[in-house]
N, C-alpha and C positions, 0 to 999 in steps of 0.2 A: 654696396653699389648704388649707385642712385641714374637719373638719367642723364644723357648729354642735352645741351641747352635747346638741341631741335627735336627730340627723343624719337630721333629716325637714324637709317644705318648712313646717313651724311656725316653725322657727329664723328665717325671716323675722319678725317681731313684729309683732302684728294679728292674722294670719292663722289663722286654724281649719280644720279638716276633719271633717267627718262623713260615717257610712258606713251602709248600712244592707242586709242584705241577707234570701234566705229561701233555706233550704235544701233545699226541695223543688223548687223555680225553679231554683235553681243562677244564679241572676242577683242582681244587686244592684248599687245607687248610693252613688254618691260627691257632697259637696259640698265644693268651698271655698267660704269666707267671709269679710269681715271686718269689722274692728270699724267700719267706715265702708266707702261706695263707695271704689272702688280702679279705674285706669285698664285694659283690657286691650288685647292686642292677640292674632290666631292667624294660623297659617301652615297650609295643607292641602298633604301630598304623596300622600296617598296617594291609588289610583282610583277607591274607593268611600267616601267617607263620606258619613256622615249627622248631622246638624245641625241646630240652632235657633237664631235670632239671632246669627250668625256677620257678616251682612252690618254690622251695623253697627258691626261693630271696625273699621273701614273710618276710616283714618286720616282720611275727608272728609267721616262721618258727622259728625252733629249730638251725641248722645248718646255723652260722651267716657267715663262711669265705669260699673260693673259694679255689682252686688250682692252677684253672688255666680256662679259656675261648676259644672256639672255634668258628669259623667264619670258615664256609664249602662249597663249592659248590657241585654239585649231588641231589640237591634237597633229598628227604626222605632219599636215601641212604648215604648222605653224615652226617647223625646224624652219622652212624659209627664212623667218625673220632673219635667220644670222646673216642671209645671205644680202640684204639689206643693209646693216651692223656693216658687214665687211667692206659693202661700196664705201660707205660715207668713212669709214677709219680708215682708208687709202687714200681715199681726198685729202684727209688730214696729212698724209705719209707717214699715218703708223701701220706698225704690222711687225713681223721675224724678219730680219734681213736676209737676202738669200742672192747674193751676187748682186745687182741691180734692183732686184726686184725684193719689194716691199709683200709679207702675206700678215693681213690681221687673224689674229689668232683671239676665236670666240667661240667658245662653249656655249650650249645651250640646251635647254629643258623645258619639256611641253608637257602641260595639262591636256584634258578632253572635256572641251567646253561646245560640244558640236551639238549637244540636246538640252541646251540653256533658253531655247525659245529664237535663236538667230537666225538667218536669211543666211544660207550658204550655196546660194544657186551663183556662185561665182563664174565664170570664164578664164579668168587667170588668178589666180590667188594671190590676195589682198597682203598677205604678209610681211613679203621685203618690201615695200612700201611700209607698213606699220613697223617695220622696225628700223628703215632709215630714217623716219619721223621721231622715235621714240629715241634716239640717240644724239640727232641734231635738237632735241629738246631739253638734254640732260643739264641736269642744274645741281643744286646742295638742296632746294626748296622742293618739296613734290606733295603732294595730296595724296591721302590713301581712302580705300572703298573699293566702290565701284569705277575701275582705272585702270590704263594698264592690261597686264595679265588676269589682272581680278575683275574686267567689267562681267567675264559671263560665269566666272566664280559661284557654284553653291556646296552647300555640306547636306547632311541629313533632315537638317531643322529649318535653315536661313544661310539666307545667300550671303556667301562667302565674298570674301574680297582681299584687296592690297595690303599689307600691312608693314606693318615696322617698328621697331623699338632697339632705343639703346641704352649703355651703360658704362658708367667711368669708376674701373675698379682702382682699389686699395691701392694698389703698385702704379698706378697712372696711366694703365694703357685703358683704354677705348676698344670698346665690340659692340657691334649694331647687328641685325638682323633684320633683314627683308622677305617679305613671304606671298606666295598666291595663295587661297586658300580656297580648296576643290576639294574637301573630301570624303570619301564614300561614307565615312561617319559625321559626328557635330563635334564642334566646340561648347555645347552649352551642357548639361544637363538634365535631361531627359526633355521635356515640354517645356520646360519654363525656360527663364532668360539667366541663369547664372553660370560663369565660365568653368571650366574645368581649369582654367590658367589662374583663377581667382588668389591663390595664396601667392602668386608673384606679382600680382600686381601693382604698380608703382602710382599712390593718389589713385584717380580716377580713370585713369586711363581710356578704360573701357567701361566704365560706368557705375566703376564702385558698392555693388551690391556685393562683394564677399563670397564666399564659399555657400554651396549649397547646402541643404540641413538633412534632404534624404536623398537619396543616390539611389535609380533603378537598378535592378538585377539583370534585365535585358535593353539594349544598345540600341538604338535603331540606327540603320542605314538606308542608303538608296542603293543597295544591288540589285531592284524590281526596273531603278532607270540608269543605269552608269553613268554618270558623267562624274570621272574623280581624276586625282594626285592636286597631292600637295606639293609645292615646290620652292625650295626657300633658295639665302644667300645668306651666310656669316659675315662678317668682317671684321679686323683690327688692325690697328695700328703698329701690333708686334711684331717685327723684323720674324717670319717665320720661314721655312723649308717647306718644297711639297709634300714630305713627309707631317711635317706638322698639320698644315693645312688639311691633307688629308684627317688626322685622326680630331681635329676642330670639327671638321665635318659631322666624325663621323659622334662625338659627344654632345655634337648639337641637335642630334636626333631624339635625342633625353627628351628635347623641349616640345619637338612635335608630339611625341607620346602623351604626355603632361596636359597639354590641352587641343586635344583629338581623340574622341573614343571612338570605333577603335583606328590604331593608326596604322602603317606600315602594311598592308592587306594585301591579299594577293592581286584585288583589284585595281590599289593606289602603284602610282607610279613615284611614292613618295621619295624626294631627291632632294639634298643640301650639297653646294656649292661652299667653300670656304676660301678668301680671301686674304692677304697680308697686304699691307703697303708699305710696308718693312721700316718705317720711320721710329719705331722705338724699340733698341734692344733688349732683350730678354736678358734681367738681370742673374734671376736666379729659376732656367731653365723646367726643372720638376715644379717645381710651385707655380711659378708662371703659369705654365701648361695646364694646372690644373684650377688654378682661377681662371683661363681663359675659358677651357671646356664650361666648365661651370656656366659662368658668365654667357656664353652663346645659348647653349639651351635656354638659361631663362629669360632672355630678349627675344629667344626665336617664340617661347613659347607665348609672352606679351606680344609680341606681335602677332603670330594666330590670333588672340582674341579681337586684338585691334581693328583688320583687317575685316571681322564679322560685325564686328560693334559700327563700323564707319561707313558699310554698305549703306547704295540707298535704291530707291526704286524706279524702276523702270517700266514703259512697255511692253509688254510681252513676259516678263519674268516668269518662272516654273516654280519660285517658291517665297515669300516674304524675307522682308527684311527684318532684324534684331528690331531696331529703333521702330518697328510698326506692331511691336509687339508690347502689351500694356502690364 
């Protein structure tokens, strides 16, 4: 596997993302997009999240394709965004047809980024604005860090961020992965700066310093200040079923594990989204399916590290950045 030529989850073809954040908030949203409904499927590990329209990725639901996908910070407040997402995709006249009437159909997943250092003495909540913004923004080009979902992003060690990476397997299809990165554990290794994602790393990615050489016995976390989940997106190119989708999802949680200690916690609301654009058939179904699994965890889990390595600093920040660390 090697990268696609933007090594973000765009290398899939279709696909868009928009971000939009504020930096008094310290919070901000993410959308994917695409040029058409697209099938999805999600996988929830972790013990607290929060969600909108998850139920119907439900491989028995009726309603088999997306609009579009959301990644939020604000914790409960921040489901609004979809509600933003879904003006501006009507304007467009997308949405499920349903007699006359057009419904955009958009999933969505929030972090708890409300003790990041932001101003949330709101009056009305800033978020369906932040996510009609982040969707009238979407493009194939985005910037990752501090953006987005990830502006008020941190982990145990250093603030957390946007990420993304992709990869163009064997058989020709295309998977990306998009991530917020929030979580009650780190990406790095204990004090110092080396990833836990380090053995997938592709060149430098994230900074090229390799695996670490000793490995603490005890983890540290922020359970003294909560603010966590993780919250990613797959995608490919393979013509897949919600069924598939779903279990894409649910092997691309491999990657969160991989570079997050620890992951999945009763405190993370950690959640993967998986998407198809259906543009290239599945030649040989088993095998497919298991290079594609494959293939998402280890892009979702380059993109973790990404996402921390590309943060940058701010005022007010609760914990330092990777890159301010020597």
């Amino acid at each position: 596997m090697t990268p696609g030529a933007r090594n973000l989850i765009t290398d899939v073809a279709g696909l868009q993302v928009g971000n939009a954040q504020d930096a008094g908030l310290k919070s901000g949203v993410t959308v994917l997009t695409a040029d058409a409904p697209f099938v999805a499927g999600v996988a929830i590990m972790g013990g607290a999240p929060g969600t909108r329209e998850t139920d119907l990725l439900a491989p028995d639901k009726t309603v088999e394709q997306v609009d579009a996908l959301v990644l939020s910070g604000g914790s409960a407040f921040g489901l609004a965004a979809a509600d933003g997402v879904m003006t501006g995709l009507r304007a467009m006249g997308r949405g499920f047809a349903v007699g006359p009437h057009r419904v955009p159909i958009v999933p969505a997943a929030i972090l708890f980024d409300l003790m990041a250092g932001g101003d949330h003495g709101w009056q009305d909540t800033p978020y369906p604005t932040l996510g009609r913004t982040a969707l009238d923004t979407a493009s194939a080009d985005f910037n990752l860090g501090s953006i987005g979902a990830g502006t008020g992003c941190t982990t145990s060690t250093f603030k957390g961020g946007l990420g993304s990476a992709s990869a163009i397997l064997d058989n020709g299809h295309t998977v990306g992965a998009l991530v917020a990165v929030n979580a009650l554990g780190s990406a790095t290794v204990g004090d110092g700066r080396h990833f836990w994602a380090a053995p997938f790393e592709q060149g430098d990615e994230f900074g090229g310093l390799g695996p670490a050489r000793d490995f603490p016995q005890q983890h540290r976390t922020k359970l003294d200040a909560p603010r966590n989940t993780t919250i990613a997106i797959v995608a490919t190119d393979a013509a897949l079923t919600q069924a598939q989708c779903t279990r894409l999802a649910t092997a691309a949680h491999d990657g969160m594990a991989r570079a997050l200690v620890p992951a999945h916690t009763p405190m993370d609301g950690d959640l993967v989204f998986a998407a198809s654009t259906g543009d290239r058939a599945l030649t040989a179904p088993a095998g497919d399916m298991l290079a594609l699994g494959h293939a998402a965890a280890t892009c979702l889990a380059r993109a973790i590290a990404r996402g921390v390595h590309a943060a940058t600093p701010a005022p007010g920040d609760v914990c330092p950045c990777w890159a301010e660390r020597a």
